[in-house]
C-alpha positions as CSV (number, residue, x, y, z in Angstrom):
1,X,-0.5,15.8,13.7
2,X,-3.7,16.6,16.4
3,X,-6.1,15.0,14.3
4,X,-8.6,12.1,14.6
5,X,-8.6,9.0,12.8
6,X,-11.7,10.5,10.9
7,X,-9.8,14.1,9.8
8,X,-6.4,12.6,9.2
9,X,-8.6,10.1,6.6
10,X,-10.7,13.5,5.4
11,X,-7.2,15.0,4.9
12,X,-5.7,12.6,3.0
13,X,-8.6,11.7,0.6
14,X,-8.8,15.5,0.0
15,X,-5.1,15.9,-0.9
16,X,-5.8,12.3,-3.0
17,X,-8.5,13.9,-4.9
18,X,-6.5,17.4,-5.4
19,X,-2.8,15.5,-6.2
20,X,-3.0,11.9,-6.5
21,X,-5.4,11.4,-9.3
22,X,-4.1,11.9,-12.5
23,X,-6.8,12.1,-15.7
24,X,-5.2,11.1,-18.8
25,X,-4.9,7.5,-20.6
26,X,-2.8,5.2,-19.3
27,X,-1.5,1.9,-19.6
28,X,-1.3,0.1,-15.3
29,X,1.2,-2.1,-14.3
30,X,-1.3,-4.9,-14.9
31,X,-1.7,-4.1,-18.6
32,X,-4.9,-2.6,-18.6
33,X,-5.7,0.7,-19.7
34,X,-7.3,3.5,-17.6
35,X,-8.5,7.2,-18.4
36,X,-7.1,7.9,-14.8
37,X,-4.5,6.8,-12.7
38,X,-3.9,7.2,-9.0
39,X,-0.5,8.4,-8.2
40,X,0.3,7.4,-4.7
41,X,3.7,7.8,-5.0
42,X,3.3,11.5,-5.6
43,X,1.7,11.8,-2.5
44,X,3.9,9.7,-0.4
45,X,6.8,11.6,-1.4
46,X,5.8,15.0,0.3
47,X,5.9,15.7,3.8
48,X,2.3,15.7,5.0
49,X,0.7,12.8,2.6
50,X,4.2,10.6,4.0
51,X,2.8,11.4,7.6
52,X,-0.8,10.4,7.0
53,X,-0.5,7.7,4.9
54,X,2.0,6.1,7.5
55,X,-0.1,6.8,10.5
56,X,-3.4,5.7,8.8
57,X,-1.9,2.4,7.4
58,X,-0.6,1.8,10.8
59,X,-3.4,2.3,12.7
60,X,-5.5,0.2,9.8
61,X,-2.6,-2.5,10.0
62,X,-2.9,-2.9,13.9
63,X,-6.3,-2.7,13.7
64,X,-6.3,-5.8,11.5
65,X,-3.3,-7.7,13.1
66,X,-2.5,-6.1,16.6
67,X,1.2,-7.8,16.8
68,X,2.4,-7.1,13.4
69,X,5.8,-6.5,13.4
70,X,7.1,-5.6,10.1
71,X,5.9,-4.0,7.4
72,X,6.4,-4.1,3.0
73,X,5.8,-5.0,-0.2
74,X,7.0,-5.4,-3.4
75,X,9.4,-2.9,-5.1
76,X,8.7,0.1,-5.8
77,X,5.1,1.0,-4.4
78,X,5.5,-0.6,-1.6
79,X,8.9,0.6,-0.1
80,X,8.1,4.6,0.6
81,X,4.6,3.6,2.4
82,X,6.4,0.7,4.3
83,X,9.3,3.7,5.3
84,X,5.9,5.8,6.1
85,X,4.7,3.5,8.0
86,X,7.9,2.1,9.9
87,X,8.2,6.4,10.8
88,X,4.6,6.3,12.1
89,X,5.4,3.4,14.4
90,X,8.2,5.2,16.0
91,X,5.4,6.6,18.1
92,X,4.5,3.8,19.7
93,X,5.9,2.1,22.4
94,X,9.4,0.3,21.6
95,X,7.6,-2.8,21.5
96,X,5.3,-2.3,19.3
97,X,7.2,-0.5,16.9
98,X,7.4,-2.4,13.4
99,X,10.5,-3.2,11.5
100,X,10.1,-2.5,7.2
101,X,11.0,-4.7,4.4
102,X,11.1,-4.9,0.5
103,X,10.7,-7.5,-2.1
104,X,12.6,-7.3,-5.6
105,X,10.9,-8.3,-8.7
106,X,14.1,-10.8,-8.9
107,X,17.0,-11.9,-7.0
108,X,20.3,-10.1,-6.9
109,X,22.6,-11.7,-8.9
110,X,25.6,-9.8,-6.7
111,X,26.1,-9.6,-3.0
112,X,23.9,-11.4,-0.7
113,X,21.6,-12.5,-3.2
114,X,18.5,-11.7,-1.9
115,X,14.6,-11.6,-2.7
116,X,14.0,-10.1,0.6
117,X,15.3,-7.4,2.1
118,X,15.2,-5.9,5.1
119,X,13.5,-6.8,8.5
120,X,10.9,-10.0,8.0
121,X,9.6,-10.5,11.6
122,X,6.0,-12.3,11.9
123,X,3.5,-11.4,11.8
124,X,3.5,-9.2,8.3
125,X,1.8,-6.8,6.6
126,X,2.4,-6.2,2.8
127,X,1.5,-3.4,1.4
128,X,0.6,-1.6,-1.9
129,X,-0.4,1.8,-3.1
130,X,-2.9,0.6,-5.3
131,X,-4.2,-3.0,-5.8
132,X,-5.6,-3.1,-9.2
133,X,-5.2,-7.0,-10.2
134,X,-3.6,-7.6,-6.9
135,X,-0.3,-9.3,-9.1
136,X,2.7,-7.2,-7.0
137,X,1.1,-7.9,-3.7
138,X,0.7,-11.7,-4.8
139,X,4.4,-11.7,-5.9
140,X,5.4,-10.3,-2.2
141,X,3.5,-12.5,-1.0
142,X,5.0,-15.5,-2.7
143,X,8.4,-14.5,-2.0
144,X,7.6,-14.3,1.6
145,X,6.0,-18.3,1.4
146,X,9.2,-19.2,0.0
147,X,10.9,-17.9,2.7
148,X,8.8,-20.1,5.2
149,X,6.5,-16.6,6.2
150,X,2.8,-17.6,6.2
151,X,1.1,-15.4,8.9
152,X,0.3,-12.4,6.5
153,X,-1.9,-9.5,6.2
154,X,-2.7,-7.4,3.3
155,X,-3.7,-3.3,2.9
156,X,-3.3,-1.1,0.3
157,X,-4.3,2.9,0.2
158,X,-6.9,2.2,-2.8
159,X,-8.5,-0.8,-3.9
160,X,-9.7,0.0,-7.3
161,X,-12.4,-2.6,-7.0
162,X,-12.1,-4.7,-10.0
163,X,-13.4,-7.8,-10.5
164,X,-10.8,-9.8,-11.7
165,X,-9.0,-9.5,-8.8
166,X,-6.2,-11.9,-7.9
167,X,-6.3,-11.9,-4.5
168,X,-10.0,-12.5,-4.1
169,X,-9.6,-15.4,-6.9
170,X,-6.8,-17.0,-4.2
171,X,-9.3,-16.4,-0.9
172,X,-6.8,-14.2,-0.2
173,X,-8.2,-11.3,2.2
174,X,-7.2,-7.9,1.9
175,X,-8.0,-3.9,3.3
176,X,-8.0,-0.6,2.1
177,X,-7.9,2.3,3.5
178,X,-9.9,3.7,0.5
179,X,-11.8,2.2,-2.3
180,X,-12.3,3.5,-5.9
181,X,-16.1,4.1,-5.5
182,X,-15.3,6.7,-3.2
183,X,-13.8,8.9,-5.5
184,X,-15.9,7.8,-8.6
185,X,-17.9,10.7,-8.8
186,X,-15.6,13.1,-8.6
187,X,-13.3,11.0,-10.9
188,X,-16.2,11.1,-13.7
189,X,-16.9,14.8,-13.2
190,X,-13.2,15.4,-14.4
191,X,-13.6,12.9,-17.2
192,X,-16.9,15.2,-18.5
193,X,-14.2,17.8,-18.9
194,X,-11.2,15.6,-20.2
């Protein structure tokens, strides 16, 4: 795409607020329940949002840690943005290309065995569609430790800003591309008519 940093984020936070927010009660991941929910996945399944949400990630990624070399996250939210942004990277220069990765909730119990999977080169980025409690990108994060990976970076495509966050509880510093609060209003607006 010939777009700027600025209109490739003013794309993709339209096409968030038209297909990737989802009023209706729901129970997260975390437990808690929500009148909304943000459906990344949606959006990172189609052409276009697969595009920007790789090439925005990436350039936020880079921005953060200029030699990362692979990307990922904890299955499933994190393996279609890490493919997104693997894709985006084969823009750049071979050598600065990054490599993609996935954790499992648990071990194989066939084959190889393996938390991890995938390219693990340092330093990493994990990634998340949403952090809510910040629990799947701790769990990545963990599995990674036990592998002997320490040099890690964090970024999600929404924060959703709550307090009892997991990550900021460890010292743990993270990115977004986007926070909740800037979709708020319009988020209330279509509660008024839910």
């Amino acid at each position: 795409m010939n777009l700027t940093i600025d209109e490739k984020r003013k794309r993709l936070k339209h096409i968030i607020k038209e297909t990737g927010i989802v009023i209706k009660d729901v129970t997260l991941s975390s437990n808690r329940k929500s009148k909304f929910y943000y459906d990344i996945k949606l959006i990172v399944s189609e052409p276009e949002g697969a595009a920007l949400i790789g090439e925005l990630m990436l350039a936020e990624i880079l921005k953060i840690e200029p030699k990362t070399r692979s990307v990922g996250g904890l299955e499933s939210g994190a393996i279609a943005i890490a493919t997104a942004i693997v894709c985006a990277s084969f823009q750049l220069q071979t050598a600065r290309r990054v490599s993609g990765f996935f954790v499992r909730k648990s071990a194989k119990a066939y084959g190889l065995e393996k938390m991890v999977e995938g390219i693990v080169r340092t330093p990493v980025a994990v990634v998340d569609d949403v952090i809510t409690t910040g629990k799947s990108v701790m769990d990545a994060v963990s599995a990674l430790r036990n592998q002997g990976v320490n040099n890690i970076n964090i970024i999600s495509v929404i924060d959703r800003e709550i307090k009892e966050n997991l990550l900021e509880q460890n010292n743990m510093e993270f990115h977004s591309l986007f926070r909740h609060s800037e979709f708020a209003d319009y988020i209330d607006s279509k509660l008024v008519q839910y």
